[in-house]
N, C-alpha and C positions, 0 to 999 in steps of 0.2 A: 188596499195594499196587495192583497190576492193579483188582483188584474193585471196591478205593474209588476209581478215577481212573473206574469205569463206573460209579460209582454206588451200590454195592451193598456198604450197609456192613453188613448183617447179616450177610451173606456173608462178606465178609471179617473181620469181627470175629469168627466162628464158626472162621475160619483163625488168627486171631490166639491164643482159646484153645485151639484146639487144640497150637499147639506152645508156649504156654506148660506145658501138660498133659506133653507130652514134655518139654519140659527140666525140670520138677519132680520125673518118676519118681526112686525110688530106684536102681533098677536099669537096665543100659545095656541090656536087652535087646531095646530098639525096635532095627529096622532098619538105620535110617541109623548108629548105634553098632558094627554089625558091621565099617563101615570102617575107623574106628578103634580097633583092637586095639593097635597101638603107642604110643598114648598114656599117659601117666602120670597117675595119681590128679587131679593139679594138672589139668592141661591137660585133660582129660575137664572136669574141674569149670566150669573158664573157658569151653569149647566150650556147658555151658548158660546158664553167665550171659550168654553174648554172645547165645545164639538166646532169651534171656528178653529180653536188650535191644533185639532186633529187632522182638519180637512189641511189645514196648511201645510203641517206635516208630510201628506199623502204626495200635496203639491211641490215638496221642496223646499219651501219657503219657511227653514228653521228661526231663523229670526221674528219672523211674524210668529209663528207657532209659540214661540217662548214669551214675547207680548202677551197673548190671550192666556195662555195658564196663568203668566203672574197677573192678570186682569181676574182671573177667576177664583182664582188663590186671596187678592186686596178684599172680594166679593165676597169668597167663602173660604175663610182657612183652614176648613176642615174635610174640602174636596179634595178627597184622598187621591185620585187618577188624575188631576191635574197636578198636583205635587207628583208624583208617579213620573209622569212623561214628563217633568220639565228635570225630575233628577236625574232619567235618564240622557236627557239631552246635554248634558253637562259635562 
């Protein structure tokens, strides 16, 4: 979001698919998944719908973005930052 408040939406849009690219892997083996090992199937799952809803975000794309919270919310109703960003989209 930084990029696009400088300017620089190629840039940021280049950050946006990238982690939409991470949250579509099949396999958790990107990095930041190393954190959570104690999560369950579910809540992993909601963990990319919600960073899919973010990058949507970034991209514009408020409709989709409100999709993947309330996909991440059905997943895990007690993801607190996907409730978060869809109250404030409202």
């Amino acid at each position: 979001m930084a990029l696009l408040k400088l300017g620089q939406k190629e840039k940021a849009d280049e950050q946006f698919n990238a982690l939409l690219e991470i949250a579509n892997k099949k396999d958790n083996a990107e990095f930041s998944w190393s954190f959570d090992s104690g999560l369950t199937g579910d809540s992993k799952q909601a963990k990319k719908e919600y960073l899919k809803g973010l990058a949507y975000i970034g991209m514009g794309r408020k409709d989709e973005a409100k999709s993947e919270f309330l996909k991440a919310l059905e997943l895990d109703p007690s993801h607190l930052w996907a409730q978060a960003n869809l109250n404030s989209r409202n």
